[in-house]
Each structure stands twice: as structure tokens, then as C-alpha cells.
N, C-alpha and C positions, 0 to 999 in steps of 0.2 A: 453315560457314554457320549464322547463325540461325535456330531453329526456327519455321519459317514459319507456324506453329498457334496460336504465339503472338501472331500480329497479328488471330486470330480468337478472342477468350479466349470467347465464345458457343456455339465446336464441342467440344459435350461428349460428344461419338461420331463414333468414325472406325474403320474395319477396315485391321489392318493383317497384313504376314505376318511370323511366326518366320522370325526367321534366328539366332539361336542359345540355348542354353538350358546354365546350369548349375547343381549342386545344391549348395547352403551354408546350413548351419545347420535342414535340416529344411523349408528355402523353394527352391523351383525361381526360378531368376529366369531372365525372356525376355527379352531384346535383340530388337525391331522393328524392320523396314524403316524405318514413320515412326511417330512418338506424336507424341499430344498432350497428354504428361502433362507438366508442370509439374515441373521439378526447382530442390528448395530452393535461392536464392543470394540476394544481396542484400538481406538483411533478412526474406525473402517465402517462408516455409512450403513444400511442396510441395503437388502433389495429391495427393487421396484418391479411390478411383474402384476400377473393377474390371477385368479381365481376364478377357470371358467369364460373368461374372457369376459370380466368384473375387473375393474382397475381396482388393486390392493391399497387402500389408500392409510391403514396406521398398523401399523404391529404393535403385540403386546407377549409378553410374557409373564405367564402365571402357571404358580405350582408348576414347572418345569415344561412348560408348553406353549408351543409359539402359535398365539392367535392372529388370525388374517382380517383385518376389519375390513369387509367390504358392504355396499348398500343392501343388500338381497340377502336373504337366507337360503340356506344350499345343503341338501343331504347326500347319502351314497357317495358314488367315486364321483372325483373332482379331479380338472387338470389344473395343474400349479407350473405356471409359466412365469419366467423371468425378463424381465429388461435387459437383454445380453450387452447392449450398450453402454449401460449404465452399468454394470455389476463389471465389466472390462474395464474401463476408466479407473474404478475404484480399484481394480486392481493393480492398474498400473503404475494409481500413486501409492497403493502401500506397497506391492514387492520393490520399486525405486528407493523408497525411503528404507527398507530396510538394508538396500545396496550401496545407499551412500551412506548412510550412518553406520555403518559395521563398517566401513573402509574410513571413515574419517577414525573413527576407535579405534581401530587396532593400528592406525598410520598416524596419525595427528591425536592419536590419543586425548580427544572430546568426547565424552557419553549424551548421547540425548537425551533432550531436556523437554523439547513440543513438538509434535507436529501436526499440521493441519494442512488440508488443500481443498479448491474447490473446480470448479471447470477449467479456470483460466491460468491456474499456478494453484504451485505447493509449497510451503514452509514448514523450513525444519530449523530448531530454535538446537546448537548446539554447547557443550561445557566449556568450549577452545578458549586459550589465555591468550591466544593471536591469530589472526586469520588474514591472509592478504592474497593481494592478484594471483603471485606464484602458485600459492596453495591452490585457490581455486581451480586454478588451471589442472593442476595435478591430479584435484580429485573428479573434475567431469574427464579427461581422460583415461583416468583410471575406471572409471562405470563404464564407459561407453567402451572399454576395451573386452570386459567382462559381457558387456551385450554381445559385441563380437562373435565372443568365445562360447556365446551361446549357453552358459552355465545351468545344467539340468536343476531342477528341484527333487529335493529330497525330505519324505517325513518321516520322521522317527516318529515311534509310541515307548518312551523310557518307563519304567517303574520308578515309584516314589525315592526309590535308596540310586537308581544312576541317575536321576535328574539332580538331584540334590548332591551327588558325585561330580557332576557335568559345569552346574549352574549354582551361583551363592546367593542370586534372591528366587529358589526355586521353592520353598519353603511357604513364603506365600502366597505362592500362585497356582500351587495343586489344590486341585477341591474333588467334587464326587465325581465329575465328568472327565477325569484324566489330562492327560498331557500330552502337547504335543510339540514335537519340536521340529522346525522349517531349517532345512541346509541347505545352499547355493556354492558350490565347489569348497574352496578354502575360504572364501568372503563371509558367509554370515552361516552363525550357527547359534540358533537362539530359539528361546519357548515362544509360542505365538500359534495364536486360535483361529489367524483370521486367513481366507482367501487367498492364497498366491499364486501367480503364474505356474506353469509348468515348467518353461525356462524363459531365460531374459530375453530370448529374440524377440519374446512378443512386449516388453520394453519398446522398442524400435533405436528410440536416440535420447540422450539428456543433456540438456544446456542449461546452466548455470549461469543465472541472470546476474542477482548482483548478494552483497552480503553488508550486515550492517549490525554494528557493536550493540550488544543490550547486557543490561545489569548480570544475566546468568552465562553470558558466554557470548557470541556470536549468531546472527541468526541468517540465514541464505533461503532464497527465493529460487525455483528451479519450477522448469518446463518440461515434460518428458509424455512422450507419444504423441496422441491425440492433444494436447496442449502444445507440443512443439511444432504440429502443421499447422494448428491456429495462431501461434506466434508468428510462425514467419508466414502464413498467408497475410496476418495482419501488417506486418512488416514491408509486403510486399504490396498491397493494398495502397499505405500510404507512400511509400515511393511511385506509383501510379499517379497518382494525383498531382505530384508532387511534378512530376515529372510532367504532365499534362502544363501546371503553371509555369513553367520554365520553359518550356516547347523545347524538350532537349529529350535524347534516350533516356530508360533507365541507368544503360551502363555508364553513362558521365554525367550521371547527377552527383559524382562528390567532386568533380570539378567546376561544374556549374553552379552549386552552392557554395565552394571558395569563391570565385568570379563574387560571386552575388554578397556575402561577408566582407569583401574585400572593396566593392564599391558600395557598401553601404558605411563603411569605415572612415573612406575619403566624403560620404554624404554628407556626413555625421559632424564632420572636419569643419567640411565648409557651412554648416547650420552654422556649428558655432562661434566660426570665425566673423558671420552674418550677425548675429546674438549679439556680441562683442561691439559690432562696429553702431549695430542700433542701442544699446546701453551707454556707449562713448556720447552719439547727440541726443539722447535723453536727458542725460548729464548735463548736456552743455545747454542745455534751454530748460533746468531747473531758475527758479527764484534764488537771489543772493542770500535769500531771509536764511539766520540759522538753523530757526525752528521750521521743519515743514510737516505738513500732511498729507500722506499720497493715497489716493481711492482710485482706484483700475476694476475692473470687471473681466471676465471668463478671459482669464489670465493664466500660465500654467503658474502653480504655487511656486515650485522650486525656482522658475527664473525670478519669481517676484521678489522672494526674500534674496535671491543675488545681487539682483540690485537693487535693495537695502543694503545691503554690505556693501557694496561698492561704494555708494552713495557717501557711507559714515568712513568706509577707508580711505576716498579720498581729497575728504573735505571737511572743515569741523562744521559739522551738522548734530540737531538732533532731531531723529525724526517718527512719525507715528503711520504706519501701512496700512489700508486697508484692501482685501482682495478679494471682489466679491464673485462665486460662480452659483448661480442659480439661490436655493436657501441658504447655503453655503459661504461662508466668510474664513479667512489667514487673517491671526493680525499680529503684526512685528509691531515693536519697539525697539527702536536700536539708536547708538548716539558714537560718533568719536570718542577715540581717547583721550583727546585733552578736554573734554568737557566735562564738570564733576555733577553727574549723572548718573545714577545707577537705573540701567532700563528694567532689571527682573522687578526692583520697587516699584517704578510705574507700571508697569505690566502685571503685579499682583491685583493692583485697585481697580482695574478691569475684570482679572480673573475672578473672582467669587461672584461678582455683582453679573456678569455677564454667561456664569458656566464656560470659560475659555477653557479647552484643555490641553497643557503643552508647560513650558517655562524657560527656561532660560540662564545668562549669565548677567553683568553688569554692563556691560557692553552690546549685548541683543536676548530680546526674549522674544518668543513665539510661539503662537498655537492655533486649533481651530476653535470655530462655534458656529452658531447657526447668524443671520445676519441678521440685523433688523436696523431700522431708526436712529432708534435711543442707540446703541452701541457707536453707528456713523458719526452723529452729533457728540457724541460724548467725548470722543476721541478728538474731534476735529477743538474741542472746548479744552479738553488735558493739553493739547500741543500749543496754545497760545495763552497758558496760565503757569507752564513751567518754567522756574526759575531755571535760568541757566549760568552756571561760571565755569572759566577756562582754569 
């Protein structure tokens, strides 16, 4: 038989009696007459609750009976109390997912494929050949219109010949403890063991974060209830802060943060208008020599090797980088085009012997390693021993 407590998910205390008790792992666990504990199956967590006011800390199920492991051994009548916080939550995310996934089915025709949630969100992994902003939008209105609507629940107890009339994989889902089937108006009609609201109001709201392609379908990330006032308190949280470093209200912090994007755009402008005009006299107070070597310290990488490049664009040079931050070493090889150089070949005779990892073209190579001596010296010894022709 099904656990008849289950069609009351609101009784979060009931007294029941021991009828047997054994000892594993340093946890007594009781076998009851009846509980109304919740044992994990179908996607849906177990209870958390007490024994006695003994925190319930593992269940077990043997020979058809759910055992309570708790520290203490316990006989006669016992009270069996629940986490009503925790057993709501769960709730909230399975009757949700059964709201959004029966409306994407029978609308967007996608069958579920996973799902999962924990405090903070929930994932639901769906069949869809497409999914985009429009849809999304369509279908958190569509739930949220149904919470509205308040949609009662409804259980059915079918016999084996109408479940199997009703449903095509009902076949293997009946076993000795019966059947049960959860109805929400016209949205979801489906077999299912587990915990549902009584109706959707106690849902509250659901918002659809975002959705992202995988191998079986589509999968969407969603907030509902008690996750969605921790989203937007979190929400609200950081525009706080946010709003504290800006010394502005919350309500015009997204003009504030354009202002602030917008002069950080012209900052940005002028660095590198700056960058520009210091790599021009860098340039111009190089050595005439062809061959050069350049050694810099706690240097940004990327400006380094630009001026390498510049360096070999606009001059016939060949030349050998070095840019040392901390253990830390860049080293370019790069040479003009009219000079008949290939720098990825000089640049190999470094790589093995030094662990450089990186590579390059005929015209520049580069990479990292760690810096040392012998690497400086060796390099400075390659740039005044290569042969060079125009």
C-alpha cells in the first residue's frame, strides 16, 4: 500500500509505535508501526525531522520498512516530527518541475530528460530541437499564470487495466504498493509517488534564469519560491553595495553604470593613445643594429610582444624578447619580412632545451617559461651569432 501520509504532506507530527529496532554504524535505527517520513525516490530528497526530538540523521529501507537511524535506542510510542521547511522547499521544486515540464510537452513538445535542484536553483534537462528567448518567455508566463489560477491538486488511485489505459510506460512502473496518479487542472496528468503541494499558490512565483544547449536537448536553470526571494534578495544585496560605491540611489544605478562604462571607454582611449605615443619614442631611441635583444621586467606580456611586432613592422630588424615578471619569463622571436629568417626555427632551439610553451609562425614565435640565467645569456648569445640576409 501507499503511504497514506503522503496525501497529507501538511502532518508534520504523528506518534507512532516501535516495532523493531537495530544497531549499524553507531546509529540505532526504528522500524514504525506507521511514519510519515518521506523516503527519497523519484528525483525528491527525503525528510529531515526527528524522533523524539533525536535528529533523524540516515534512513533505510528494508523488507518494506523505513528505518530511522538515530543515536539512542527508543521503544513504545514515539513522536515522528518533520523539517516542515525543508520537506516545503522539496516540494516546491518538484510540483514546479512537474508544471514546467508537462507545459513545455504538451506545448513545445520536449519530454524530460533530468532533473535536479538544490537550495539555490533548479534544473530541468529537456528533449527540445530549439529553445530561445521567445519560448522562454512563453513558458515562465505560462506557469506563473497557472500559479495565479491557483490550480487544485488532484490524486487519483487507477487499477492496473486504467493506468495502463491512461499512460504507455505505466507497465513499468506498477509494482505491489499501487499507483498513484497527481493531476493540476488541464497542465499535468501523470503517475508520480512523490510529495505535491495542494495547489500552486503555495508555488508563490517562477523565473527562468537562463537555458543552454546540451547533447539531449536543452537544459534551463529556474528559481521558484523560496529560491526566488533569495535570488532577488541576492540581487538586491549587490545593487546595495553597488550603489554604496557609486554614491548614487539604487533607482539610477543603470544610468550610473552607463556614465561609468562610458568613461571608462574614453579612459581606455586615452591609455592607449598614451601606449602608442610611448612605443613611438621607444622606437626612436632603439640601436640602428639589425640584430637586437630586448630584456624588460614586470612588464604587461601583451604590450610587450606589441612592441615586438611593431618593432619587426616597422623596421628591417631581427629580434630576440625577453620579459621577465617575477619567476616568470615571455620570450618572442620575431624578425621583418625582408629578412630570410624563419623565427618559429629559432624559437624551437630554445623550446625543448628551456621547456618554453607556446610557438609560433616564420615571422614571430612566442611563449612562456619559467626565467632563469642560462635562458637570458643564451638568448642574448642566439641574437649575435645569427646569420642574417635580406
Amino acid at each position: 500500500m501507499l503511504n497514506k501520509y503522503y496525501d497529507d504532506v501538511f502532518c508534520n507530527q504523528i506518534e507512532s509505535e516501535v516495532i523493531d529496532v537495530f544497531l549499524e554504524d553507531n546509529l540505532y535505527y526504528h522500524a514504525l508501526k506507521e511514519t510519515n517520513f518521506y523516503v527519497e525516490s523519484g528525483g525528491m530528497p527525503s525528510d529531515k525531522g526527528w524522533l523524539n526530538d533525536l535528529e533523524i540523521l540516515d534512513i533505510r529501507v528494508k523488507d518494506h520498512r523505513v528505518y530511522h537511524g538515530i543515536k539512542q535506542e527508543l521503544s513504545g510510542v514515539v513522536r515522528v516530527k518533520i523539517d516542515e521547511n525543508h520537506r516545503f522547499k522539496n516540494m516546491q521544486h518538484h510540483t514546479s518541475q512537474h508544471i514546467i515540464c508537462s507545459y513545455i510537452n504538451k506545448v513545445h513538445h520536449g519530454p524530460t530528460v533530468m532533473f535536479k535542484s538544490n537550495d539555490d536553483v533548479c534544473v530541468i534537462e529537456m528533449g527540445l530541437k530549439t529553445l530561445n528567448d521567445e519560448m522562454m518567455q512563453d513558458i515562465e508566463q505560462a506557469c506563473n499564470r497557472f500559479i495565479l489560477q491557483d490550480l487544485k491538486l488532484e490524486l487519483l488511485y487507477p487499477s492496473k487495466d486504467e493506468a495502463l489505459s491512461w499512460f504507455e510506460n505505466a507497465e513499468k512502473m506498477i509494482n505491489e504498493e499501487g499507483l498513484r496518479v497527481v493531476k493540476y487542472g488541464d497542465v499535468d496528468f501523470g503517475l508520480c509517488g512523490c510529495l505535491q503541494l495542494p495547489s500552486l499558490r503555495w508555488l508563490q512565483a517562477v523565473k527562468l534564469l537562463s537555458y543552454e544547449k546540451t547533447t539531449r536537448g536543452y537544459k534551463i536553470e529556474y528559481v521558484v519560491g523560496h529560491q526566488l526571494l533569495q535570488y532577488v534578495d541576492g540581487l538586491y544585496a549587490t545593487a546595495f553595495e553597488v550603489s554604496k560605491l557609486l554614491a548614487c540611489p539604487i533607482m539610477h544605478l543603470d544610468k550610473e553604470v552607463h556614465k561609468q562604462f562610458e568613461d571608462k571607454k574614453l579612459l581606455m582611449k586615452e591609455i592607449e593613445e598614451l601606449k602608442n605615443e610611448r612605443m613611438q619614442l621607444q622606437f626612436q631611441q632603439l640601436p640602428k643594429d639589425v640584430k637586437l635583444f630586448l630584456f624588460v621586467e614586470n612588464q604587461d606580456v601583451k604590450d610587450f610582444v606589441r612592441y615586438c611586432s611593431f618593432i619587426t613592422n616597422h623596421s628591417s630588424r631581427f629580434l630576440m624578447g625577453l620579459c621577465r615578471n617575477e619567476e616568470k619569463c615571455h620570450v618572442v622571436v620575431a624578425c621583418s619580412k625582408d629578412l630570410n629568417v624563419k623565427a618559429n626555427e629559432v624559437f624551437k632551439t630554445l623550446q625543448s632545451r628551456f621547456e618554453i610553451k607556446g610557438g609560433g609562425n616564420v615571422k614571430m614565435a612566442q611563449g612562456g617559461a619559467f626565467y632563469s640565467e642560462i635562458l637570458h645569456n643564451e638568448m642574448k648569445s642566439t641574437v649575435l651569432s645569427i646569420n642574417i640576409e635580406s
